[in-house]
C-alpha positions as CSV (number, residue, x, y, z in Angstrom):
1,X,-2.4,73.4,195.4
2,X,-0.3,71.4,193.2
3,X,2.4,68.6,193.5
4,X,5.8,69.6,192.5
5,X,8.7,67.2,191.4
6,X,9.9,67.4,194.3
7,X,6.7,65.7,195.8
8,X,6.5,68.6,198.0
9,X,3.2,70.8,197.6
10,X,3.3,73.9,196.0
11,X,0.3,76.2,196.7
12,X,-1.0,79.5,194.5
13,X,-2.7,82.3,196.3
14,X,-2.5,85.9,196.6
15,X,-0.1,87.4,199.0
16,X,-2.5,88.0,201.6
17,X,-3.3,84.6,202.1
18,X,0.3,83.8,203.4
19,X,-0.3,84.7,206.7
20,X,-3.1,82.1,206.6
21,X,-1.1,79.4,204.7
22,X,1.7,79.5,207.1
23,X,0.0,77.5,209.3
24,X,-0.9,74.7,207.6
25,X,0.0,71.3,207.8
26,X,0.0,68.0,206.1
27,X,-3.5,66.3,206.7
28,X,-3.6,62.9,207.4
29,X,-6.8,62.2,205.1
30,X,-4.0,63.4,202.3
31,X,-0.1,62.2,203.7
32,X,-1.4,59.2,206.3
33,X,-1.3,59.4,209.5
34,X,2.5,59.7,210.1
35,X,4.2,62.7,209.5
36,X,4.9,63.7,206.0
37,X,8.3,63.9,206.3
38,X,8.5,60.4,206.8
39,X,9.3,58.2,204.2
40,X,6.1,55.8,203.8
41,X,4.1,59.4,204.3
42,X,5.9,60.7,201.4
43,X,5.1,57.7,199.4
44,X,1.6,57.6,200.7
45,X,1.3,61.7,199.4
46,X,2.6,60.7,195.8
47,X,0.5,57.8,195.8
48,X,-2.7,59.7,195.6
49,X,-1.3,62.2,192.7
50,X,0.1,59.5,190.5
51,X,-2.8,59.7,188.2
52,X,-2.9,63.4,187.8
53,X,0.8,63.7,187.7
54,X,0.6,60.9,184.1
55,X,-0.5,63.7,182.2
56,X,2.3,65.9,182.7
57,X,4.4,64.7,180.5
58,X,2.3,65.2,177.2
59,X,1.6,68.7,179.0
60,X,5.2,69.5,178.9
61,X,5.5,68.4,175.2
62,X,2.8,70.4,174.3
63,X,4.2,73.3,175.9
64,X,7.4,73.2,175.0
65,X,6.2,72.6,170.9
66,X,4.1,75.0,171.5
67,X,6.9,78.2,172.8
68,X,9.0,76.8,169.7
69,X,6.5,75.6,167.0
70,X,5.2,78.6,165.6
71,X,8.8,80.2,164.9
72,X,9.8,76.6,163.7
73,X,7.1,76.5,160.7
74,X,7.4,80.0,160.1
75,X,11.0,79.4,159.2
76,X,10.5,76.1,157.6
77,X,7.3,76.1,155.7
78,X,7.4,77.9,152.5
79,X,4.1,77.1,151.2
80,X,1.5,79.2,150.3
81,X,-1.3,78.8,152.7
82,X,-2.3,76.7,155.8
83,X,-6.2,76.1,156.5
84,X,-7.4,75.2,160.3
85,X,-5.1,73.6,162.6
86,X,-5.2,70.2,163.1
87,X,-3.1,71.0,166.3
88,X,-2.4,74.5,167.1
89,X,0.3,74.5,165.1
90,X,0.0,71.7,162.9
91,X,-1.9,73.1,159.3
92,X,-4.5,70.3,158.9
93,X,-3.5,71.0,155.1
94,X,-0.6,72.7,152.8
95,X,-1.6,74.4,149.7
96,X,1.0,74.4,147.1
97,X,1.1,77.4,144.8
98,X,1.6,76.8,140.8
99,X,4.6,78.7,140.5
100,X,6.2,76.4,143.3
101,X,5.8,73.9,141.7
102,X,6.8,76.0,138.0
103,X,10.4,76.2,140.4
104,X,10.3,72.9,141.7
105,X,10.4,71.4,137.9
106,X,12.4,74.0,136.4
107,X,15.0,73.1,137.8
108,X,15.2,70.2,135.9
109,X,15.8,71.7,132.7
110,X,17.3,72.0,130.2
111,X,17.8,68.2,129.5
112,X,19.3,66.5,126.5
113,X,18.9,62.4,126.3
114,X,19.9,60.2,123.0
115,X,16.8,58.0,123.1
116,X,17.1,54.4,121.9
117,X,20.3,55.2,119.7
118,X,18.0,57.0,117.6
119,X,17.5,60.3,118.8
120,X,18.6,63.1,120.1
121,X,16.1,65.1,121.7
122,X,17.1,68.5,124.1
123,X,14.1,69.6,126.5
124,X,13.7,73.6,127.2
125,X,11.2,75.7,128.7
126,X,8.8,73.4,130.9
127,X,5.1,74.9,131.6
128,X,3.4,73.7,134.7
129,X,-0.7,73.6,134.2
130,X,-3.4,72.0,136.8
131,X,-6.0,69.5,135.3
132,X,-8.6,69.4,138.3
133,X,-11.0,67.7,136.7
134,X,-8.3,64.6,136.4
135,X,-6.4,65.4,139.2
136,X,-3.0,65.8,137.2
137,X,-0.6,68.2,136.9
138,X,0.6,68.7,133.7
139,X,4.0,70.0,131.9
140,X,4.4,71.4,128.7
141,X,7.8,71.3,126.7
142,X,9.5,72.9,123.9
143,X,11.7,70.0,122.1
144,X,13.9,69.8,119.4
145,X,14.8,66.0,117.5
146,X,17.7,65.2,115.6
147,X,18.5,62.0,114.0
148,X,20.6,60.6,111.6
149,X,17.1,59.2,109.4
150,X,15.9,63.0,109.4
151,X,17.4,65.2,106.9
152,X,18.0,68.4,109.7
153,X,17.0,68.2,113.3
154,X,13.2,69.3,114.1
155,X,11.3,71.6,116.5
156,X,8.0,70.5,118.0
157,X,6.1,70.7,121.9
158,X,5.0,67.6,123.4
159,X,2.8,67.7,126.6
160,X,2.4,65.3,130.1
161,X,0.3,65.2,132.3
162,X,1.3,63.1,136.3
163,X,-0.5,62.1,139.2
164,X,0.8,63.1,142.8
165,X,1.9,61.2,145.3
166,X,3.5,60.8,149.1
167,X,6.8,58.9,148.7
168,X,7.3,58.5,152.3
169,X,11.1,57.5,152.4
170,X,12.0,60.6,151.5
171,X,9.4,62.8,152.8
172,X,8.5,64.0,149.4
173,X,5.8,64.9,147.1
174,X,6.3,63.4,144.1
175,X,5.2,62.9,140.4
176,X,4.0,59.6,139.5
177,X,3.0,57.8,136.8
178,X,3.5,60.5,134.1
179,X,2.3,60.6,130.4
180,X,2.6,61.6,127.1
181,X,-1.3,63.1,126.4
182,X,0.2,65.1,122.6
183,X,3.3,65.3,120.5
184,X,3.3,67.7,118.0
185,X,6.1,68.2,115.3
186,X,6.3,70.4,112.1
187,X,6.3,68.5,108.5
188,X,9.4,67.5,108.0
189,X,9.2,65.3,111.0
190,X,5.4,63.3,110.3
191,X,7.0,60.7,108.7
192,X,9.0,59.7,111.9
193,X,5.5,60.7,114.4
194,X,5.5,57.2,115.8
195,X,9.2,56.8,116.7
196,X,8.7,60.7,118.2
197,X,5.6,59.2,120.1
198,X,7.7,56.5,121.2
199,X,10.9,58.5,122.1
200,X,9.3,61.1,124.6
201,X,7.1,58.4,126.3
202,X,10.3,56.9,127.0
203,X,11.6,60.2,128.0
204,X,8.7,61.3,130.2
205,X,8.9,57.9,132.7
206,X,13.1,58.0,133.2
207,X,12.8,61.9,133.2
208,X,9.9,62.3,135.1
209,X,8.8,59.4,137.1
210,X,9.2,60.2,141.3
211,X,10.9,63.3,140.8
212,X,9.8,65.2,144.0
213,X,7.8,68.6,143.6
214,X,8.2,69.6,147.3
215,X,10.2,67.6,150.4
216,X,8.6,68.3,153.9
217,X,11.7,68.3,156.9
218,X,11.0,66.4,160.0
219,X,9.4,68.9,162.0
220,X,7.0,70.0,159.9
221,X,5.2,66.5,160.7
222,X,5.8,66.1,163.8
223,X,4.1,68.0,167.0
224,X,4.4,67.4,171.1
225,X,5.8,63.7,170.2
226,X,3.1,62.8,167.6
227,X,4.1,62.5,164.3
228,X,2.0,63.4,161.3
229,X,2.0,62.4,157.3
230,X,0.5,63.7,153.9
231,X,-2.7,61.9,153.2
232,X,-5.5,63.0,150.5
233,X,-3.7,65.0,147.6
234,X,-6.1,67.1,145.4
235,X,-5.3,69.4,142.4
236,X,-7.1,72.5,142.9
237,X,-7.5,75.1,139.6
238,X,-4.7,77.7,141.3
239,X,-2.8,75.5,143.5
240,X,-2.4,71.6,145.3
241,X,-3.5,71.3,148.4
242,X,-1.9,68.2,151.0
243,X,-3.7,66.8,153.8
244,X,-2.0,66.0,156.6
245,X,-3.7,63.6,159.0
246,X,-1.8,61.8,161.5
247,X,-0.1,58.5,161.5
């Protein structure tokens, strides 16, 4: 037996028991000892359910997520794996691949930036690496520097390496803090290495610095009303994996 909205009883048996059913009637131990049609009997009868009936709205939510959830993060979630549930279908991680994130910063090249009124430098090909052992990404990139103190513009590769981190105002994961770990330039350019040095640090922080690897939407943190964020953010030797804990 179960109380409905209504605040009338709903009762689940097998069809043979309606014969049996038929005949009951309201027992005063339950609805008082008025008649349960009567209107301090009815308030008597949802009286003694109130505390049962306060968990059915969270049971609701959670069904309702639940019918809906698992076609909404199949849709929405374009990462690479999910590991054990924190809810049934809430990932208690996300595991980022390396070519997402390859995608995710490729899109920001090529760039070209006159640095310091000095330089010209143009950006091309960005490489995306994992440095577990530091907990970095890094990104390798082809440049080429041009200046009117250097006698023809120059080739050279200069690498970075970030840290990762949760920027919650826009739901993003994003590089943080990056730097400049090696510059390297042919020849013709060594008498100008410190000004190079100087010109892609610059570079690295304006071009770099919060640019967001991966934005979550709003229902991929948030489940039956509870509402979830990325926590712990490790860099794994084939991919980055996000915990999500909740708020």
């Amino acid at each position: 037996m179960q109380l409905g909205y209504d605040l009338l009883c709903a009762v689940f048996a097998p069809l043979w028991t309606a014969g049996v059913l038929s005949g009951a009637h309201p027992h005063s131990r339950m609805c008082g000892d008025q008649q349960a049609t009567q209107p301090h009997a009815r308030k008597s009868f949802h009286w003694r359910f109130r505390m049962t009936r306060s968990a059915a709205p969270a049971r609701r939510r959670f069904l309702r997520a639940a019918l809906t959830g698992c076609s909404v993060f199949g849709i929405t979630v374009s990462l690479a794996a999910c590991a054990a549930s924190t809810f049934p279908f809430i990932p208690s991680h996300y595991t980022f691949s390396q070519q997402q994130v390859q995608d995710a910063v490729q899109r920001k090249f090529p760039y070209q930036r006159t640095v310091s009124q000095v330089f010209d430098v143009a950006l091309t090909h960005p490489v995306v690496g994992f440095l577990p052992d530091a907990n970095r990404v890094s990104v390798q990139l082809d440049a080429r520097f041009a200046s009117p103190f250097m006698p023809q513009p120059v080739d050279g590769v200069f690498t970075l390496s970030s840290e990762l981190a949760y920027d919650a105002a826009s739901r993003s994961v994003v590089l943080r803090a990056p730097n400049v770990d090696n510059v390297s330039v042919n020849g013709q350019a060594q008498a100008y290495t410190q000004q190079i040095n100087a010109a892609a640090a610059l570079l690295a922080t304006q071009l770099l610095t919060n640019y967001p690897i991966y934005t979550f939407k709003p229902e991929q943190l948030q489940f039956a009303g509870v509402n979830y964020e990325p926590g712990t953010i490790t860099i794994l030797t084939n991919g980055i994996r996000v915990q999500i804990v909740e708020k």
